[in-house]
C-alpha positions in Angstrom: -31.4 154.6 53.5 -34.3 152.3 54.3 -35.0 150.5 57.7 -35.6 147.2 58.2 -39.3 147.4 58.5 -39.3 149.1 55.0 -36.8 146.3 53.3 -39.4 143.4 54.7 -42.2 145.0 53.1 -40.3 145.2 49.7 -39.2 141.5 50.3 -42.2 140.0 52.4 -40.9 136.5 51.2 -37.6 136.7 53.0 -36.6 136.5 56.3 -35.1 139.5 58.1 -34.4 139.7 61.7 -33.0 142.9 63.6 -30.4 142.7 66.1 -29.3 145.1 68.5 -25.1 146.2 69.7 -25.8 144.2 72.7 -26.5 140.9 70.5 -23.2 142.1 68.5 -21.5 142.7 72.3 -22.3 139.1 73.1 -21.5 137.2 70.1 -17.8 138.9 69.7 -17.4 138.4 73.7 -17.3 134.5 73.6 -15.5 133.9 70.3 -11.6 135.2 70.7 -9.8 131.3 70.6 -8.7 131.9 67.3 -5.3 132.1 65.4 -5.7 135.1 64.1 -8.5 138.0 63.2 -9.5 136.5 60.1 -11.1 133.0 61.6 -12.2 135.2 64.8 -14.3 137.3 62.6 -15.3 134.6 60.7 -16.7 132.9 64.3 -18.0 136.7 65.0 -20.6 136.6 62.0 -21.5 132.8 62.5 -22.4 133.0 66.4 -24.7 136.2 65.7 -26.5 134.2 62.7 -26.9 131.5 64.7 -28.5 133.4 68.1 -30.7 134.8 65.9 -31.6 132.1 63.4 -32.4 129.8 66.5 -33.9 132.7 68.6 -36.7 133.0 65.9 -37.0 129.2 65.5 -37.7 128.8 69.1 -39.6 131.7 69.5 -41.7 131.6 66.4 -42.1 128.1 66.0 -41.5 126.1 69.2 -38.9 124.4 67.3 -35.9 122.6 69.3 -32.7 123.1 68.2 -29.4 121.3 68.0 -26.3 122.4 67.1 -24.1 120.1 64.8 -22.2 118.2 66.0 -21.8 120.6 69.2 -21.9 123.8 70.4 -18.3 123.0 72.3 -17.1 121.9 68.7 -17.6 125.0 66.4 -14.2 126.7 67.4 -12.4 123.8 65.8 -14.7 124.4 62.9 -15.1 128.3 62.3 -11.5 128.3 62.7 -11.2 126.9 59.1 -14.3 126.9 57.3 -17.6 129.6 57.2 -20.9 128.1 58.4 -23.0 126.3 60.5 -25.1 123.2 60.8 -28.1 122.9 63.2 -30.4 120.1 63.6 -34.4 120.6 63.5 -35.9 117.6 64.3 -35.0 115.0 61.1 -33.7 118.1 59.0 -30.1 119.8 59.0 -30.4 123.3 58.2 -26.4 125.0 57.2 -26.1 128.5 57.8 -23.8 130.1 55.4 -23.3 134.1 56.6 -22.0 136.6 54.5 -21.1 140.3 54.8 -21.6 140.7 50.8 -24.0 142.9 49.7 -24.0 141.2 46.2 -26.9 138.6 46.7 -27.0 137.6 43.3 -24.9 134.2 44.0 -25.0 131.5 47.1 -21.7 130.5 47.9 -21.2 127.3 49.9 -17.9 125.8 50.6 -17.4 122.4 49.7 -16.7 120.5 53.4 -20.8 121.2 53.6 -22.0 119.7 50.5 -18.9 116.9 50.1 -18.8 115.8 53.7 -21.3 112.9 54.4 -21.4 114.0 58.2 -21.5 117.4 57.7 -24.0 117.5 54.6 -27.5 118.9 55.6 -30.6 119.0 53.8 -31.3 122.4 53.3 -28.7 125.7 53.3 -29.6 129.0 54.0 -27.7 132.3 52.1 -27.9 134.8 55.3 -26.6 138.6 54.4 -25.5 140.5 57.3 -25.7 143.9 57.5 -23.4 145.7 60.6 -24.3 148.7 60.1 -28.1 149.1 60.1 -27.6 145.8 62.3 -30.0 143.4 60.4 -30.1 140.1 59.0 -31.9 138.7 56.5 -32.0 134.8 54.7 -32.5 135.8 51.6 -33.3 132.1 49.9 -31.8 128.5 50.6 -31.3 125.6 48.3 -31.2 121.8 49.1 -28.1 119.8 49.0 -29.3 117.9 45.7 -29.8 121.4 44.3 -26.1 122.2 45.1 -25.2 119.0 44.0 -26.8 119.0 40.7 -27.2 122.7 39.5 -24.6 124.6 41.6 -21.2 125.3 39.8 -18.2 124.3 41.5 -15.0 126.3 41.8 -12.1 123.8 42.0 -9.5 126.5 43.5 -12.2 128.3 45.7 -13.1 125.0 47.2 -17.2 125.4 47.0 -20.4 125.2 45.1 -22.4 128.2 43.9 -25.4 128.9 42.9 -27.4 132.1 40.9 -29.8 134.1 43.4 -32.9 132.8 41.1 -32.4 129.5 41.7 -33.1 129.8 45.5 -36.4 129.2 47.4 -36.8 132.6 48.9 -39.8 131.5 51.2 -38.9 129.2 53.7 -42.4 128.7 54.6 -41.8 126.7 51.3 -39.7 123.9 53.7 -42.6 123.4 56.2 -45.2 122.5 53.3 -43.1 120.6 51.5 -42.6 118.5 54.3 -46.4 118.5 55.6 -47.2 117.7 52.1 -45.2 114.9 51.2 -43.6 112.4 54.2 -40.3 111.4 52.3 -39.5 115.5 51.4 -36.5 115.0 53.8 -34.9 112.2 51.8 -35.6 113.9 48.8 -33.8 117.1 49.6 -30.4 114.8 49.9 -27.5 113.7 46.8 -25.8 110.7 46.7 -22.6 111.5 48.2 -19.0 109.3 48.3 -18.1 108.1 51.4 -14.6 109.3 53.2 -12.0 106.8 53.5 -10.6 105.9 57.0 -8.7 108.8 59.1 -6.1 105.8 59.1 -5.6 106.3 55.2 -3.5 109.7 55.8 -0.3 110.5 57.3 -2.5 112.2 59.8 0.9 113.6 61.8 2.1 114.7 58.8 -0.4 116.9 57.6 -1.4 118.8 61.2 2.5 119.6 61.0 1.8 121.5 57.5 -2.0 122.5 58.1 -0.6 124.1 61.8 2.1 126.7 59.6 1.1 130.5 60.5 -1.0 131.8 57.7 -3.3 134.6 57.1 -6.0 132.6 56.1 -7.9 129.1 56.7 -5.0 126.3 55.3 -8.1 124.5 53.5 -6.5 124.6 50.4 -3.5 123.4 51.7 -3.8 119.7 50.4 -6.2 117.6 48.1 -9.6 118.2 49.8 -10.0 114.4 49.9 -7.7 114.5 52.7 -8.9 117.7 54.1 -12.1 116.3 54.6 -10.9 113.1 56.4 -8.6 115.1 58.6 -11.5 117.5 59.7 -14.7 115.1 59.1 -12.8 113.2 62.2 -13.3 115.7 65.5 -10.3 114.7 67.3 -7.9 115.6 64.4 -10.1 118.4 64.2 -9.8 119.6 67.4 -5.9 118.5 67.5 -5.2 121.2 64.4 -7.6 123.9 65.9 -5.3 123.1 69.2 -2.0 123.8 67.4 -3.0 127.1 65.8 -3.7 128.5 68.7 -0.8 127.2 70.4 1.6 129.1 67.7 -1.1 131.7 67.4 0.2 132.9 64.0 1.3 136.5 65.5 -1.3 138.2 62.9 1.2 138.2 59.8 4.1 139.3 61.5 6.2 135.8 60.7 5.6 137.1 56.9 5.2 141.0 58.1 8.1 141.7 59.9 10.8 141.4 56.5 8.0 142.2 54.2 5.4 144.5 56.2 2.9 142.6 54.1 -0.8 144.1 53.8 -3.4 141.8 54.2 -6.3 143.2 52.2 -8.9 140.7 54.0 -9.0 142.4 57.5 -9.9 145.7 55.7 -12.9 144.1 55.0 -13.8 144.4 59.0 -11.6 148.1 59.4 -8.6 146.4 60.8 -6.4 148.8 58.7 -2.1 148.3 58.6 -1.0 151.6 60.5 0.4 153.2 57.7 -2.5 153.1 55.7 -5.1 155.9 56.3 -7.9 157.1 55.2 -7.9 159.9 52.5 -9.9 162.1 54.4 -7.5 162.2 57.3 -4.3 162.4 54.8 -6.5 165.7 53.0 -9.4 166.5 54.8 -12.5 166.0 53.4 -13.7 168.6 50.4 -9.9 167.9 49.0 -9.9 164.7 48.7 -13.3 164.6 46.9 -11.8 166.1 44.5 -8.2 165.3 44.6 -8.4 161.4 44.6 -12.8 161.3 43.9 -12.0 162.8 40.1 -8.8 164.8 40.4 -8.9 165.2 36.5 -12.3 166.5 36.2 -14.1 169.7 37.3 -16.9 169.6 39.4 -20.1 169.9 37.2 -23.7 171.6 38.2 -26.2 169.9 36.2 -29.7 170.9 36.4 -32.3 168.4 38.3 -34.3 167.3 34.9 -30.4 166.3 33.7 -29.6 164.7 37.3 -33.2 162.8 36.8 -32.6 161.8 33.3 -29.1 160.2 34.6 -31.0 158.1 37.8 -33.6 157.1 35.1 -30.6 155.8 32.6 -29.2 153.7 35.4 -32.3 151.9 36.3 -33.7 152.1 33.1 -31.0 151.2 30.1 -30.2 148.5 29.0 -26.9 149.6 27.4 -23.7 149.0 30.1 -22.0 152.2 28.6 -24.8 154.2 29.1 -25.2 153.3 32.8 -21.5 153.5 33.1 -21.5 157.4 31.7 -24.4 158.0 33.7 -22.6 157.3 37.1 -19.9 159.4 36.3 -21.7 162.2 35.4 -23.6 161.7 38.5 -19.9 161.6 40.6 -19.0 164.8 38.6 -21.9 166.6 40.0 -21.3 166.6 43.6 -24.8 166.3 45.0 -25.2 164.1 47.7 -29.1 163.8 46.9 -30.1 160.5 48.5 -32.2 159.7 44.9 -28.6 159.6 43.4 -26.7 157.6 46.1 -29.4 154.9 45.9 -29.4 154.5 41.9 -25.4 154.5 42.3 -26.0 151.4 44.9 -28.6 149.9 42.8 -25.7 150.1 39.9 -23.1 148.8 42.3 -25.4 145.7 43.3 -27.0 145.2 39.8 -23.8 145.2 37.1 -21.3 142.3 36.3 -18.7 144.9 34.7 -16.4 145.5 36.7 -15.6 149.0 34.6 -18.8 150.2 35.9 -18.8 149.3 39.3 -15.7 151.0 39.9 -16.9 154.0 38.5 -20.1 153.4 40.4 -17.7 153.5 43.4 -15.5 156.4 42.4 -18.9 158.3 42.4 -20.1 157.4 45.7 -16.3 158.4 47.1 -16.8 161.6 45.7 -20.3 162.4 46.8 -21.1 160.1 49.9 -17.3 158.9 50.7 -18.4 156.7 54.2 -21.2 154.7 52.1 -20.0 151.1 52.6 -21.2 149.8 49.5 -19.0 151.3 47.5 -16.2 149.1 49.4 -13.2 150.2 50.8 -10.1 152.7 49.8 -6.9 153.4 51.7 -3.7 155.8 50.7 0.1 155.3 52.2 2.3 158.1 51.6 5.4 156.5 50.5 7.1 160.6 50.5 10.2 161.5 48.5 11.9 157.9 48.4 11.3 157.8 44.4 14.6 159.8 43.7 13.0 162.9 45.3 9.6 162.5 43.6 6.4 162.5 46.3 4.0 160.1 45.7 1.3 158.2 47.5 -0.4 154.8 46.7 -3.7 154.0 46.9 -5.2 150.6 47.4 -9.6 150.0 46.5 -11.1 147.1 47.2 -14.9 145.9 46.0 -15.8 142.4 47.4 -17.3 139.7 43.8 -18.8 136.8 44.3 -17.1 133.7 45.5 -15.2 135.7 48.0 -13.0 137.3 45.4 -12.0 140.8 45.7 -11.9 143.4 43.1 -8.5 145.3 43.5 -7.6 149.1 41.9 -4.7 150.8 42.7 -3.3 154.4 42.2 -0.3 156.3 42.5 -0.8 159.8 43.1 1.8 162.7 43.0 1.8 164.7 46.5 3.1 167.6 47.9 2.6 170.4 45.0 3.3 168.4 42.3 -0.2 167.9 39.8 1.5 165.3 37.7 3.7 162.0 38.1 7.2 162.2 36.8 7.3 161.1 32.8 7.9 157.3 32.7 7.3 156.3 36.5 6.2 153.0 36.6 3.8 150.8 38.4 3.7 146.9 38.3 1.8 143.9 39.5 4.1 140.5 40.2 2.5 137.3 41.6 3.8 135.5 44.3 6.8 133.9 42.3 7.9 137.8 41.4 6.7 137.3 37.7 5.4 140.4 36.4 1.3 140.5 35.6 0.3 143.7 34.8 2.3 147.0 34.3 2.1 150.5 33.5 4.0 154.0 32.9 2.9 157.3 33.3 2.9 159.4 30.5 3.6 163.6 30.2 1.1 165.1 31.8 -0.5 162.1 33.8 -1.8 163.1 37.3 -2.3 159.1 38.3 -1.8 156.0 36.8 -3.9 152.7 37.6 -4.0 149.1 37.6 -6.7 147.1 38.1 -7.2 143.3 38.6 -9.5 140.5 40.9 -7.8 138.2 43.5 -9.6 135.4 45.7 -8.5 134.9 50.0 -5.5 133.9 50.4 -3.6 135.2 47.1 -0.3 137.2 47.6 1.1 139.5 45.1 3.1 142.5 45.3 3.3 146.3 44.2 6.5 147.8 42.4 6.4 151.7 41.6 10.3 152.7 40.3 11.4 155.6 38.2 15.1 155.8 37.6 16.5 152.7 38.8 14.8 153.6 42.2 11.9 151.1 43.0 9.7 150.6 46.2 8.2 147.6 46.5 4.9 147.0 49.0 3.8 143.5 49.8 0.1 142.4 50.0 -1.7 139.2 50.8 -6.0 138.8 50.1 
């Protein structure tokens, strides 16, 4: 895997800046005023982007820097909404951090761009890496770019733009503004003014937008209201107050009839205890090949045929080809680094979702702690399906726009190679209509749905065989 110095030289344009545990230590000590683990984390990854971000301003360019509208007033914000705004002289810069390793789209939600006193000239798409503990701001766009070119999701709430339409160079701000003396007013749309704070049942809404949930309550009410309720900082602070007050008991009013699952926090390994990993359920060598490709046999392939299957993935231009390429690669159990990295490069470079998840399935088999090939947890749910054993499996792959891709599995356990003829496994939304179903046939040793959700969706999982069903709840 390659270091930070060796990523810089193959992106000398972009930004990257190394930080170490004990920058990771002090950014998670003073954020913990949250309602709950998802906003906490959320306020986790902005504080380290914006150390560092202003460490190197300061230290690289003598720059002053301010944070918008305070540093005592990003609580109230990170508690609903990812990013931060910083003042640099006459410029706003907004820092929008993200975990994803899929940099081909800048996602920036909507208070930023639609806010008049939140709007900044330019925003910067910063990936954060944990694990090799780097950052990197990988391009920024200015609000008139959002505003004109960047697609906006009406149920996410945001605006979006493709990776090739960002500056990667922001050297690129400093001429620009050197060059020409109105470059600042240039970067900005035209943007509606807010109505009055008085123009909303103000009471009202704090009541609904101060409910326990999961997840930010942004899309709670029409976003025109949204905005005048947080745009003002005393309503803002007065809902951040009230969250924490009834400090949402981390799913547990929802949990504790349902047990529900909340797919987002396994994003940052906060894992439901009855989920584990399927190393620990099997050990390690088994569950390569019990859950990595419990249907196929392990295959030795020579290394011109492994070569010839890393060239097809970076090479062809035909999505089954790549697809059968990473499969074969999966079935061949080398954990050669040359194969890892063209299964990561397929992971990071394809928009089917068929071949990323067999991308995936391949790295599980062969490298089953990479993180890029997202996260999979198994629950045994034991002999409750009228004395059949069966465990379910949940994977998750993060998209772009925040969505998640989901699979699921049901496995037979104990000594049993194959599910029970005509167990079935469905999908219901959160009104309990059916979505997606299916039934394992004679012979079948899994079945599998799979499907794409975005934060804050709730659906739930029924597997039944003879009028016996067990039903698992699950919110994203």
């Amino acid at each position: 895997m390659l270091n930070i110095e060796q990523y810089s030289v193959i992106y000398p344009e972009q930004l990257w800046l190394y930080f170490s545990e004990e920058d990771k230590e002090k950014a998670w000590s003073t954020e913990h005023k949250y309602s709950n683990d998802a906003p906490r984390w959320n306020a986790f990854l902005n504080r380290l982007c914006l150390n560092k971000v202003t460490e190197w301003l300061q230290g690289d360019s003598g720059f002053k820097v301010a944070v918008c509208p305070s540093d005592e007033a990003l609580s109230s914000i990170w508690e609903v909404v990812n990013g931060t705004a910083m003042q640099l002289g006459k410029t706003r810069w907004i820092l929008i951090p993200s975990e994803a390793s899929d940099t081909e789209e800048f996602c920036v939600p909507q208070e930023w761009v639609d806010i008049p006193s939140w709007a900044g000239n330019y925003y910067l798409a910063v990936q954060i890496n944990l694990l090799e503990n780097w950052l990197r701001v990988w391009g920024y766009a200015t609000h008139q770019r959002l505003k004109s070119q960047g697609m906006y999701d009406k149920f996410d709430r945001s605006y979006s733009l493709d990776g090739e339409n960002l500056i990667n160079d922001l050297n690129v701000i400093w001429v620009k503004q050197e060059l020409s003396p109105h470059e600042t007013e240039a970067t900005l749309a035209v943007i509606e003014a807010l109505p009055q704070v008085s123009t909303i049942p103000v009471e009202q809404l704090l009541e609904k937008l101060s409910q326990p949930s999961p997840y930010s309550p942004r899309r709670e009410i029409p976003f025109t209201q949204w905005a005048i309720l947080i745009a003002d900082d005393q309503c803002r602070q007065k809902l951040y107050e009230r969250r924490q007050e009834l400090l949402v008991q981390p799913t547990t009013i929802k949990a504790s009839a349902k047990k529900t699952v909340n797919l987002s926090k396994w994003l940052h390994n906060v894992f439901e205890d009855s989920w584990q990993s399927i190393e620990s359920l099997f050990g390690t060598e088994e569950a390569k090949l019990a859950f990595g490709f419990r249907d196929r046999r392990i295959e030795k392939y020579k290394f011109e045929v492994i070569k010839q299957l890393i060239d097809q993935i970076y090479t062809s231009r035909d999505e089954e080809q790549r697809k059968q390429a990473a499969e074969k690669l999966g079935k061949s159990g080398t954990g050669d680094q040359n194969v890892i990295a063209a299964l990561i490069h397929l992971l990071n470079t394809t928009d089917d979702q068929e071949t990323r998840w067999t991308a995936a399935e391949s790295l599980w088999t062969i490298d089953p702690d990479n993180p890029v090939a997202g996260i999979k947890r198994i629950t045994d749910l034991g002999m409750q399906l009228a004395g059949n054993p069966v465990a379910l499996m949940v994977g998750i792959l993060p998209k772009p726009l925040h969505k998640l891709a989901i699979l699921l599995r049901v496995y037979p356990m104990g000594s049993k190679n194959y599910l029970p003829e005509a167990l079935q496994l469905k999908i219901l939304d959160n009104e309990g209509d059916l979505f997606l179903e299916t039934q394992a046939r004679k012979a079948d040793n899994f079945i599998q749905l799979k499907f794409s959700g975005s934060p804050g969706d709730e659906f739930s999982i029924k597997i039944g065989i003879d009028n016996v069903q067990i039903t698992e709840y699950f919110v994203i």
